[in-house]
N, C-alpha and C positions, 0 to 999 in steps of 0.2 A: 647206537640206540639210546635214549631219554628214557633215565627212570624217577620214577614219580615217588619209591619208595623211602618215607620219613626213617632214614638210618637211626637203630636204638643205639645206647650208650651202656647198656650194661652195668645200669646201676642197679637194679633188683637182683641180678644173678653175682653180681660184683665180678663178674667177666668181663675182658676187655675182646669185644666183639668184634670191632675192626681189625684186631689183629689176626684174629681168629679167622675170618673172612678172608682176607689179605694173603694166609700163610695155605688157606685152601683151595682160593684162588692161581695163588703161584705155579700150583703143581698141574693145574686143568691148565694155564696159558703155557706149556710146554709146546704144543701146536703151533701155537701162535708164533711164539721164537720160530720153529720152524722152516714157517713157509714167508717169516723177514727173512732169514738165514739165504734158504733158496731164491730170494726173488733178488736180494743184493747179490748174490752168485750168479741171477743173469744180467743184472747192472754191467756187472764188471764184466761176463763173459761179451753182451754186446760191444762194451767199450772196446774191448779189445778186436774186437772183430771188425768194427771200423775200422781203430788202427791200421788192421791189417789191409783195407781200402784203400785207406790214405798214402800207404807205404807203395801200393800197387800202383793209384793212379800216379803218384811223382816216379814211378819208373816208368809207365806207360809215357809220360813226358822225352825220355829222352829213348825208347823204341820207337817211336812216329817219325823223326826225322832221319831215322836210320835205314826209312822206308823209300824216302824221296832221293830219285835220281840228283835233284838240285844239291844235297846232301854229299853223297859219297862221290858221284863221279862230276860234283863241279868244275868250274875253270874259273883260274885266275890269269889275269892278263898283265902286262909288262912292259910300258912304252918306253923306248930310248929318249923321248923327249917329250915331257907332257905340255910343254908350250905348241906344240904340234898337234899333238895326236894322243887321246887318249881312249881304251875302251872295254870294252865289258865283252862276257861270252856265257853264253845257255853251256847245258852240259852236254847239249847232244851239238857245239864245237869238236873240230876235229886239232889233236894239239898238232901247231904247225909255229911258222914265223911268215907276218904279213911287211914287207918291203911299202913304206907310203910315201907320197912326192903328192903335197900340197901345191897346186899352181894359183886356184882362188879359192877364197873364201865364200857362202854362202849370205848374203846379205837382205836385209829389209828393204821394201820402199818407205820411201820419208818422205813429208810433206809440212810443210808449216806456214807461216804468214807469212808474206813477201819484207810484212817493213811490221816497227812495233805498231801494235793496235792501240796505245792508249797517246791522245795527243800530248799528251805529259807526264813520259814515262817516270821520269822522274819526282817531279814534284806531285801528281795526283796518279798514280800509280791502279791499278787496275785489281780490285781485291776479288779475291776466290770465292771469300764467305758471302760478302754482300748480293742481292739480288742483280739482276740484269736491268729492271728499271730503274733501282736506284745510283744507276752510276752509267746510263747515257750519255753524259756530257761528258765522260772522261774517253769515250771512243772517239776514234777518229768517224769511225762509220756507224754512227747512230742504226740500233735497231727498226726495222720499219714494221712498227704494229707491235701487238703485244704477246702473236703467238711467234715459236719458233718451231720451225719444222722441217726435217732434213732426213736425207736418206744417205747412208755409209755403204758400201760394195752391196748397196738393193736394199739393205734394213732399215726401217723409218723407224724414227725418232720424231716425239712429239713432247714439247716443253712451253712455258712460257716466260714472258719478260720476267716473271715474280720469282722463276729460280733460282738458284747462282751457278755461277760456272761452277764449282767444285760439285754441285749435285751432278750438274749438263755430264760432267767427266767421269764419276764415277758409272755413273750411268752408261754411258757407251762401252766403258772398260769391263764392266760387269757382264755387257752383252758380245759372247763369246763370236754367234752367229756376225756382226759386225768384223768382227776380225782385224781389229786395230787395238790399239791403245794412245790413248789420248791423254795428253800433259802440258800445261799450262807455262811457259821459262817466265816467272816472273822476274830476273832480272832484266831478258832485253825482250818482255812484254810482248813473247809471240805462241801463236800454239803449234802445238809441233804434232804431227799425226802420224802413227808407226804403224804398218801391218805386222803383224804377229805372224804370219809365216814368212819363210824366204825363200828367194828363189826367182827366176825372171814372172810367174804366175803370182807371185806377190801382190794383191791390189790395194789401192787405197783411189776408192772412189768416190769422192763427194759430192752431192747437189741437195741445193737447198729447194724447197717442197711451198713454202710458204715463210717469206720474211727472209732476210738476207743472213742469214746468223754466221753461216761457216765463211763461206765465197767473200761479204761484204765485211759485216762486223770484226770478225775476226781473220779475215784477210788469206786463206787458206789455201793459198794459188801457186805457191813456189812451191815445187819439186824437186828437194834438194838431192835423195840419191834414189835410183833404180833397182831393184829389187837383181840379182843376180844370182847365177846356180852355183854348186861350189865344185872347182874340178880336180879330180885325186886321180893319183896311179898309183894303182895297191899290185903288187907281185906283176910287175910291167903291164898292167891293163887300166886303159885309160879311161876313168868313171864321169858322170857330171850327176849330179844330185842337187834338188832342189834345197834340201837343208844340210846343213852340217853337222847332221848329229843321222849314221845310216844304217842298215844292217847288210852284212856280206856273209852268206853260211855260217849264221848262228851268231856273228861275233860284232857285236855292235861298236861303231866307232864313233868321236865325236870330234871333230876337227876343231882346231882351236888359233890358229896361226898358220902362216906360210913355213913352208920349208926350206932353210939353207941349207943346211943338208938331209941327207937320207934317214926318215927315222924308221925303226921298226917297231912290230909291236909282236909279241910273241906269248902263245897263247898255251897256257898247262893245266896240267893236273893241280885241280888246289890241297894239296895235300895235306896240311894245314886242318884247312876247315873239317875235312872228312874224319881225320884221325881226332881232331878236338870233340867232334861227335860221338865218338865211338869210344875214348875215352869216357865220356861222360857217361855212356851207358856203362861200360863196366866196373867206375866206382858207385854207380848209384846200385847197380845189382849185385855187388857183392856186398855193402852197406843193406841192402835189401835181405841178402838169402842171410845173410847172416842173423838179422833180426829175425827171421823165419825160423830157423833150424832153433836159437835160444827158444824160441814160443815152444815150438815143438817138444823139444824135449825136456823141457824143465818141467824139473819131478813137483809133483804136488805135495805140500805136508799137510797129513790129514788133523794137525792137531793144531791147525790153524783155519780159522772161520769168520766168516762176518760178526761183527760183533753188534751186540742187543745194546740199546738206547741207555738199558740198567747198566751193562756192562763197561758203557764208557763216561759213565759218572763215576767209574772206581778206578778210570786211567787219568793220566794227562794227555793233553791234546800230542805229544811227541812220543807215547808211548805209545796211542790210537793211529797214530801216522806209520810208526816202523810196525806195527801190528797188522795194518789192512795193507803194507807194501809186504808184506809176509804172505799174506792170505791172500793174494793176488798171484803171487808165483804158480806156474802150471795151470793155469786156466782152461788154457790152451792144448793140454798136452795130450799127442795123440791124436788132435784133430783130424778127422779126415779130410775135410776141403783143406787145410793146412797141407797138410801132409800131401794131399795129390798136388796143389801147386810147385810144392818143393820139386816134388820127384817129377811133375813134366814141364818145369823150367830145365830142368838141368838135365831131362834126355835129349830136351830138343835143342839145346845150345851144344850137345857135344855129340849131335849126329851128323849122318853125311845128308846132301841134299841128292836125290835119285834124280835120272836123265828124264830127260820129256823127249821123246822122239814124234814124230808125225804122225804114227798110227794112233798117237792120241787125239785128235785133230781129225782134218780130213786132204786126202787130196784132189782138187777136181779139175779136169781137161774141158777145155771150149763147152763150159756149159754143163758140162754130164754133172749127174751126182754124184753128189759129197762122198768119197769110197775112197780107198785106202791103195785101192788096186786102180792104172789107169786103162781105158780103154782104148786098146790099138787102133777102132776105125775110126776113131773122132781126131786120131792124130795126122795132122797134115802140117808142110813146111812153116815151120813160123810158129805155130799153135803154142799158146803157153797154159802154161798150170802155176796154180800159186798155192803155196803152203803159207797159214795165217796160223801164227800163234799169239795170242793177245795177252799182255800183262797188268797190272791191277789201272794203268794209268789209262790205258788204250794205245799203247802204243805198240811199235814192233819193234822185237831184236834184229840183228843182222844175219842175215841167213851167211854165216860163215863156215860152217863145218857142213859137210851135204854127203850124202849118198845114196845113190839111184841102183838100184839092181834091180835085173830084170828074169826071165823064167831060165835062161841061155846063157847068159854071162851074170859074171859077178867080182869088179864091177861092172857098169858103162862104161864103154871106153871117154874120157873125156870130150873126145871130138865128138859125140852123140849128142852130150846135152852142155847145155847152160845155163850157169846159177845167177839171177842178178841179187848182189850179195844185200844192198838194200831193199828188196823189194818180194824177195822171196820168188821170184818170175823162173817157170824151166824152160827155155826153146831146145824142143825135142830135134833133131839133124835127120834131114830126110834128103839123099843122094852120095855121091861116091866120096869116100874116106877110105883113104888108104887103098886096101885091096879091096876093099867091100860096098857094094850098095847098099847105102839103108833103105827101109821103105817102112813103113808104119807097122807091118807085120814084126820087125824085128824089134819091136816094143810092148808085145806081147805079155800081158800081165806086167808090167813092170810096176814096181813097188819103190815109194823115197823111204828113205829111213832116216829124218832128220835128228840130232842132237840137240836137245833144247836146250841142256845144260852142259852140253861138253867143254868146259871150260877146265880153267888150271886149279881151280876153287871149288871143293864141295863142301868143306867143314872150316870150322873157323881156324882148328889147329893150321891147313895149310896158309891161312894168311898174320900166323904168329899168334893169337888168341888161345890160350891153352887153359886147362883146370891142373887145378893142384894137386896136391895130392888127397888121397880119400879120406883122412882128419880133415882137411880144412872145409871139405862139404861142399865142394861145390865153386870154391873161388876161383874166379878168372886174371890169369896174369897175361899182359899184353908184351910182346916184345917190342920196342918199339920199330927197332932196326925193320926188323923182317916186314910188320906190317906200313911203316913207310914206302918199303920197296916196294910192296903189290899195290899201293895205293897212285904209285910214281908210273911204276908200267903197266895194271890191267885195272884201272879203276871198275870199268862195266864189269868183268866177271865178277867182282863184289859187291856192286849192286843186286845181279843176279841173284847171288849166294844169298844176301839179305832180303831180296825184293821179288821177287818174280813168283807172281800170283797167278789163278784161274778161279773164273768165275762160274756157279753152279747154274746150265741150264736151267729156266725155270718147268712149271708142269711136271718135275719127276716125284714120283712114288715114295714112299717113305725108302723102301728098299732099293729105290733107284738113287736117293738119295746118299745113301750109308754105300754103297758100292762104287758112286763117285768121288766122296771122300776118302775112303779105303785106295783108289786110283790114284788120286790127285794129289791131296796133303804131304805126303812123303815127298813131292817133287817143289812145294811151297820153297819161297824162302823163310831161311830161320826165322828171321822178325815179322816177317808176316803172320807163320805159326805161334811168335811169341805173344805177338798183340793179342792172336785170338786165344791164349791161353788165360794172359793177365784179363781180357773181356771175361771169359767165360768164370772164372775165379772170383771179380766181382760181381758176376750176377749172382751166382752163390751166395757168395756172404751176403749181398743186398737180402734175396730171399730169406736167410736165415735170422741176419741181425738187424735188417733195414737198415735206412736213411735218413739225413735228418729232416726229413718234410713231417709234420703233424700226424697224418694217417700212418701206422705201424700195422700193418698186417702179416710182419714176417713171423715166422716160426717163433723165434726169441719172443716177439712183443707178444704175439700170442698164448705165449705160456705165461707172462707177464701179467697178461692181465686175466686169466685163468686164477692166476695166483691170488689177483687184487679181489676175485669174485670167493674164491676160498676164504680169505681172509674176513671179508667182510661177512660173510655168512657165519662162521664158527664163531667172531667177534661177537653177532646177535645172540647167536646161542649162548658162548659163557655172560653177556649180562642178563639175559633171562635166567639163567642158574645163580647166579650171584644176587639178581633180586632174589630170588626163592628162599635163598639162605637168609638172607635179612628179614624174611616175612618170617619164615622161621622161628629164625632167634628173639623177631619181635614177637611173638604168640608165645616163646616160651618165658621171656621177658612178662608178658600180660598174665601168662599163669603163675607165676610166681607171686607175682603181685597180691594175688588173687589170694595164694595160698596165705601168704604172708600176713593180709588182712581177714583170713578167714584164725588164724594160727592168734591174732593180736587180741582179739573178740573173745578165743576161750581163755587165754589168758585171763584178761578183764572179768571174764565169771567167775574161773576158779578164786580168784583173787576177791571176789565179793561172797564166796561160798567160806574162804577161811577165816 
């Protein structure tokens, strides 16, 4: 607020006004400090709540690949000879050793000019940059006309004499559709034409459209090699492929030479990659919790506060420094969104992961509904049922662990049914076994009970991952022995352990909702629940202490700027009071005055009366 008030000086009263003002002022701007005091208290408290963001989203970094199959149950490969044979493998490779015998290679068609195109390769040589017109006379086969126009395995091409070749070639190279590549051998001054795939379908086909450009000028008629398949025996089975670069159940290979002798390539767990993964999450999360629990619990000293503008004109800048690293400690302490992330990191990293069996799911026979229980009249020879369990990626586990009971026995005898271990497929057995006829009646009610997680892995403890002890809060120690071995022979079950999701039908209820995660979450894997913990922790703090985008609408800013409307209000109010006081002092200042000259006057009389 502007005030207009002309400040006295306190020369009639012989008061010093301004101080007087200044030192009664002081004690009304107590407010003031204040709501600075609490608004840098939520400076620092947002600061810190980022922080706490920031710290989250670089562990979120290294739980995301602890998600993907590509991740824990990779493959590395291993060729006896990489002049032969080398190759790559997805993770859903099965680890084996593949036996390969190179007989041919996979080759280009090639095509170039019969003889050099330039009458004097030598001495007037045939330049790339220069235009086409400008350098007719140095062809054997002068251009006819001044368009050129050509078609490569059907694609036309349209140019003129004012070109140059290096345009002409980038040009075709560039066009994928074309399927060549094209290169100019300036030393023996011929053009050489390659198909870009191989294989005996290889083509390189050229005709000229208008003007003789390919066929005449540049002579393009010799056929020097024929496009050819490449032929492998991989595990005594005798392959032909058009390229040499193929895929065989998962495991990609890339031929590179003949075989003299026998190479292999043998295909494993990358154990390696998984565990440098997995490391990675457990130093960055105990570097994490640990900066969590110091927030948490560092005590506050209440005789440490933000300091007033006055206050640090009476410090040094290094006094003001260790003073607001003081007044910073405990910010945090006690936080509740703190405090819950702490405590459901570290339930859900040291619990077990629950079974998923098939009554979660459904199972259905030739059509029938979705039902848990299968229908004995729909069952006839051959009939299958499939149990689907789906995981975050879309894919399916291996239906390895099974069992079928029915109202009469328990189990099935195996000769009843069967499992396709890929595909989750049942063929129920209808005629004589053993001593007994089946017949679809004796599948009465019958119920699968699949294992979704029966595996060797529920917690992290059984794959070497363990916490400390109860001082350390929380730290994770890795063996590494133990978890190399599980990573060497059950890589998927720790996938599982880590990864294996369900996704929330849509349309359910709020209370259908809560009743299907109450179902299902316990059966998540760890880092799946972890990712949605560290999600739901920064949506939190976002809400509370925002982000840095312009707009602030969280909790924080909004009390921030509550604060800034305080402030400014009570501001207006004490210079309206602080004018008042000067008008004041100025009127008592004028009466004085007044007295003074009233006081000077009977003087003057009395003084003419003696």
């Amino acid at each position: 607020m502007t005030t207009n008030v002309n400040r006295v000086t306190g020369l009639a009263s012989g008061m010093d006004i301004d101080t007087i003002v200044a030192n009664i002022m002081k004690a009304k701007k107590v407010p003031l400090d204040r709501i600075n005091r609490n608004y840098q208290t939520l400076v620092w408290q947002k600061d810190a709540y980022r922080d706490i963001n920031t710290k989250l989203l670089a562990l979120k970094d290294t739980v995301t690949p602890l998600k993907l199959e590509s991740t824990i149950a990779a493959k590395t490969t291993t060729s006896s000879n990489n002049s032969v044979v080398t190759a790559t493998a997805t993770a859903d490779a099965v680890n084996s050793t593949f036996t390969v015998n190179v007989t041919n290679l996979a080759t280009h068609t090639v095509k170039q000019s019969t003889a050099a195109v330039a009458s004097d390769p030598t001495g007037q040589p045939i330049s790339l940059t220069d235009t086409i017109a400008s350098q007719t006379s140095k062809f054997v086969t002068a251009p006819t006309g001044t368009d050129i126009k050509f078609t490569i395995n059907g694609k036309p091409f349209n140019f003129t004499t004012s070109n140059t070749l290096q345009e002409i070639m980038d040009t075709v190279n560039s066009t994928s559709d074309a399927g060549v590549y094209m290169v100019f051998d300036e030393v023996n001054q011929k053009m050489v034409v390659t198909s870009t795939a191989t294989g005996t379908s290889a083509a390189v086909t050229l005709a000229d459209t208008t003007g003789n450009f390919l066929t005449g000028t540049m002579n393009v008629n010799s056929t020097v090699q024929t496009g050819t398949n490449a032929t492998v025996t991989i595990n005594g089975a005798t392959i032909n492929q058009t390229s040499n670069t193929f895929t065989v159940n998962n495991v990609t290979f890339t031929l590179a030479g003949l075989t003299g002798t026998q190479a292999t390539v043998t295909v494993a767990n990358d154990v390696d990659k998984a565990y440098d993964a997995i490391k990675a999450f457990v130093d960055k999360y105990n570097e994490t919790i640990a900066s969590f629990n110091t927030a948490y619990n560092e005590e506050k000293d209440s005789d440490y506060y933000p300091l007033t503008d006055a206050e640090k004109k009476e410090m040094s800048e290094t006094e003001i420094t260790n003073w607001e690293k003081k007044a910073k400690e405990g910010i945090l302490e006690f936080d509740s969104i703190l405090g819950s992330t702490i405590n459901k990191m570290r339930t859900n990293l040291s619990s077990v992961i629950a079974d998923y069996s098939v009554a979660d799911e459904s199972v259905t026979v030739a059509g029938a509904p979705a039902v848990a229980s299968l229908d004995h009249g729909n069952l006839t020879t051959g009939v299958n049922t499939k149990i689907t369990a789906e995981v975050y990626d879309g894919s399916k586990w291996s239906y390895q662990r099974f069992t079928v009971i029915t109202s009469g026995r328990d189990p099935v005898n195996p000769g009843e049914v069967k499992l396709d271990t890929e595909t989750g497929a049942l063929t129920f057995f209808t005629g004589v076994y053993g001593s007994h006829t089946y017949t679809a009646a004796d599948y009465y009610g019958v119920a699968a009970s699949y294992k979704y997680n029966d595996s060797t892995y529920k917690n992290l403890a059984s794959i070497g991952i363990t916490t400390g002890s109860y001082l350390e809060n929380g730290k994770l120690y890795i063996d590494e022995n133990k978890l190399k071995a599980a990573l060497t022979s059950n890589a998927d079950d720790i996938y599982k352990l880590f990864a294996q999701d369900f996704t929330m039908p849509s349309g359910l209820t709020t209370a259908q909702q809560v009743a299907w995660k109450e179902a299902n979450v316990p059966k998540q894997g760890l880092f799946q629940r972890l990712g949605d913990i560290i999600a739901n922790s920064i949506s939190q703090i976002t809400s509370k202490a925002g982000d840095t985008s312009a707009a602030d609408n969280s909790t924080i800013g909004k009390q921030m700027q509550q604060l800034n409307e305080d402030y400014d209000e009570l501001q207006d109010r004490l210079d309206d009071y602080e004018d008042n006081l000067y008008k004041q002092f100025s009127n008592m200042e004028s009466y004085i005055n007044d007295m003074n000259t009233i006081a000077s006057k009977f003087q003057q009389q009395l003084a003419k009366l003696g």
